[in-house]
Backbone bond lengths (Angstrom), bond angles and torsions (degrees), N, CA, C in turn:
res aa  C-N    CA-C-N  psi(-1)  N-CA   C-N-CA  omega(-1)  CA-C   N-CA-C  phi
1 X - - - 1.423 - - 1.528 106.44 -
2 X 1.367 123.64 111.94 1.503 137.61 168.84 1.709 105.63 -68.40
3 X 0.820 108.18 151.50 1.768 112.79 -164.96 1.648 99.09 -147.90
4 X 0.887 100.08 118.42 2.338 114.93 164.14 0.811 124.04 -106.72
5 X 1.284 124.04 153.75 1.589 136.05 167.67 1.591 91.16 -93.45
6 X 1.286 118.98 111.66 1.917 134.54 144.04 1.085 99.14 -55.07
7 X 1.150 147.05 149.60 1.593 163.70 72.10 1.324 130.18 -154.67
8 X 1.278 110.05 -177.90 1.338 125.54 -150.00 1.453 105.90 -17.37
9 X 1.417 125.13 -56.18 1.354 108.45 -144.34 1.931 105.60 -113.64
10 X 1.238 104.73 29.43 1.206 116.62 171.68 2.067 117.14 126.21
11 X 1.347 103.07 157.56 1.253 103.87 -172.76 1.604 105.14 -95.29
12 X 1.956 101.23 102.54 1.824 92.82 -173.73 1.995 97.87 -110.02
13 X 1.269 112.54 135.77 0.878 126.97 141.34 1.672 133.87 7.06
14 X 1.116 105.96 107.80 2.045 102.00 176.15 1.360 101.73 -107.52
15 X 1.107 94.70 -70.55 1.652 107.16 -159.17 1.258 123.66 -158.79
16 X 1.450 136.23 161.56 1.014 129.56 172.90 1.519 100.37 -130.63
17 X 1.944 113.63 143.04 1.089 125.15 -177.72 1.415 112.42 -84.25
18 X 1.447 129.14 159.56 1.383 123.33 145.92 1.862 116.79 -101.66
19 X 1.200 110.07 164.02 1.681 121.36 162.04 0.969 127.63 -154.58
20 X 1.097 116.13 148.11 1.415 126.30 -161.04 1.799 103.17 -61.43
21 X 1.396 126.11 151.35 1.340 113.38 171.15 1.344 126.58 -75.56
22 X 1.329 117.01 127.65 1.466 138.45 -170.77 1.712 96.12 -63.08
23 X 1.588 99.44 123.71 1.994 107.13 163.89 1.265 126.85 -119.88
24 X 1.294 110.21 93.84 1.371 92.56 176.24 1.498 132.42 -120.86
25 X 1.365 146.84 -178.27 1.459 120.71 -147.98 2.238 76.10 -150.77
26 X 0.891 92.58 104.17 1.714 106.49 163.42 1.530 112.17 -54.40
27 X 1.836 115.43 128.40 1.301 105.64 175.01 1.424 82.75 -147.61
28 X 1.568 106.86 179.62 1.244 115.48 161.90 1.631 99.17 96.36
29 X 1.347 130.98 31.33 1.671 109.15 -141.51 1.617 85.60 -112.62
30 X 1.098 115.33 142.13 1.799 127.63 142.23 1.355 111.66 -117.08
31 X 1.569 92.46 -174.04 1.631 94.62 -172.07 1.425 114.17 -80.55
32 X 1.523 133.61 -1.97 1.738 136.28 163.51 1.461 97.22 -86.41
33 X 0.953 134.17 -41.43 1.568 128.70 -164.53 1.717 127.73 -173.33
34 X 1.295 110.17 162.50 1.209 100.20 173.61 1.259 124.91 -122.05
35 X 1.319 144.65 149.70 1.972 142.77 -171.38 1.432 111.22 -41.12
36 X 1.270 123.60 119.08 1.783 111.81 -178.54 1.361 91.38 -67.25
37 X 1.717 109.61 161.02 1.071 140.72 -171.82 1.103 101.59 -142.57
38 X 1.472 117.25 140.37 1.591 119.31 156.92 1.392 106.64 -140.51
39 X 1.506 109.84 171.29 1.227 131.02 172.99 1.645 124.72 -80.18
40 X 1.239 126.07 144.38 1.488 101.96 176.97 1.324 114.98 -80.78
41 X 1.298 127.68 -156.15 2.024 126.88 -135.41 1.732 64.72 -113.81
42 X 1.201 89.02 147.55 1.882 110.11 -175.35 1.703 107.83 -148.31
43 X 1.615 100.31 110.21 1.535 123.49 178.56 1.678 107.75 -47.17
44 X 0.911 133.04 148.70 1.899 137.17 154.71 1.578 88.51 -47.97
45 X 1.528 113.71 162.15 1.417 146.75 -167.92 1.336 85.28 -115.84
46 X 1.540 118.37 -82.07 1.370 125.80 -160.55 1.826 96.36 -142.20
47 X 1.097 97.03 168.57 1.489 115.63 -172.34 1.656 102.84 -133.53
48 X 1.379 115.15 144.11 1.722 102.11 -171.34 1.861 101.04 -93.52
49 X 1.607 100.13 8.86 1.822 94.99 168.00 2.005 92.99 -163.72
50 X 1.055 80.32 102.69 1.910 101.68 174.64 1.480 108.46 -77.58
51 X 1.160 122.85 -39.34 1.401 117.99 163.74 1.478 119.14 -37.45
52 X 1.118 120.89 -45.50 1.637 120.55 165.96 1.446 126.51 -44.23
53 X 1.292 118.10 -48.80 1.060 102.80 164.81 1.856 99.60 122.52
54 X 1.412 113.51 -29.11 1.296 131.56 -148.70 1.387 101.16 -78.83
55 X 1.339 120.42 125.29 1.813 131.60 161.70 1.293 121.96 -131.52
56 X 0.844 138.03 169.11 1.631 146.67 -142.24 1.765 106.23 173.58
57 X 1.369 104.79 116.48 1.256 100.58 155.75 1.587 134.83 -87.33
58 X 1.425 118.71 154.06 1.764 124.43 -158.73 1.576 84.19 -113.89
59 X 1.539 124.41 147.70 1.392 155.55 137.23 1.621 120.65 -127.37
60 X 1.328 111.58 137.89 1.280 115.45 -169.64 2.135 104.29 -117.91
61 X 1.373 107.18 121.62 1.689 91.39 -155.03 1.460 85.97 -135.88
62 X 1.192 111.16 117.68 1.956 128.72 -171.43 1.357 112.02 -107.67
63 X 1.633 126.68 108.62 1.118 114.27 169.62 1.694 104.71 -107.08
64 X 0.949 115.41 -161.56 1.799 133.93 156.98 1.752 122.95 -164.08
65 X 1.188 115.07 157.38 1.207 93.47 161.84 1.778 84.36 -164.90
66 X 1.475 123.13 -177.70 1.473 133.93 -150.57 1.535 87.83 -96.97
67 X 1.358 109.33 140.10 1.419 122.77 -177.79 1.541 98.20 -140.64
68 X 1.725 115.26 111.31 1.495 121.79 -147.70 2.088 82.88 -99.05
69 X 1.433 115.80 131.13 1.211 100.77 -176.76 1.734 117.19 -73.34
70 X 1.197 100.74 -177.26 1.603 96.10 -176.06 1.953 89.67 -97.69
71 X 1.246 109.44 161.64 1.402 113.89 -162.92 2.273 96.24 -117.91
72 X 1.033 113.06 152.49 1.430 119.34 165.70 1.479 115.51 -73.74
């Protein structure tokens, strides 16, 4: 996750986070949808400038449901 400072005098650059890769395994499924699932709250690994100071927690949260197409 790349992260900016917004304001006035332009959008500069902090840092960018790392995280670990999100796994998750879909259950619960029928043919309209399947059970959301998420991941639990996941710390940064590394940051490409630690001097900042900056952390953020990661969650990964999966729903679905049946989306009937529109026809010609």
């Amino acid at each position: 996750m790349s992260l900016y400072e917004l304001d006035w005098d332009g959008n500069d650059f902090v840092t960018t986070l790392y995280y670990p890769s999100p796994s998750l395994t879909l259950s619960g499924c029928t043919l309209n949808n399947c059970s959301k699932i998420e991941t639990d709250w996941e710390d940064p690994t590394s940051s490409t400038d630690p001097v900042t100071g900056v952390t953020a927690e990661m969650r990964v949260v999966v729903t679905s449901r049946f989306q009937a197409r529109c026809s010609d």
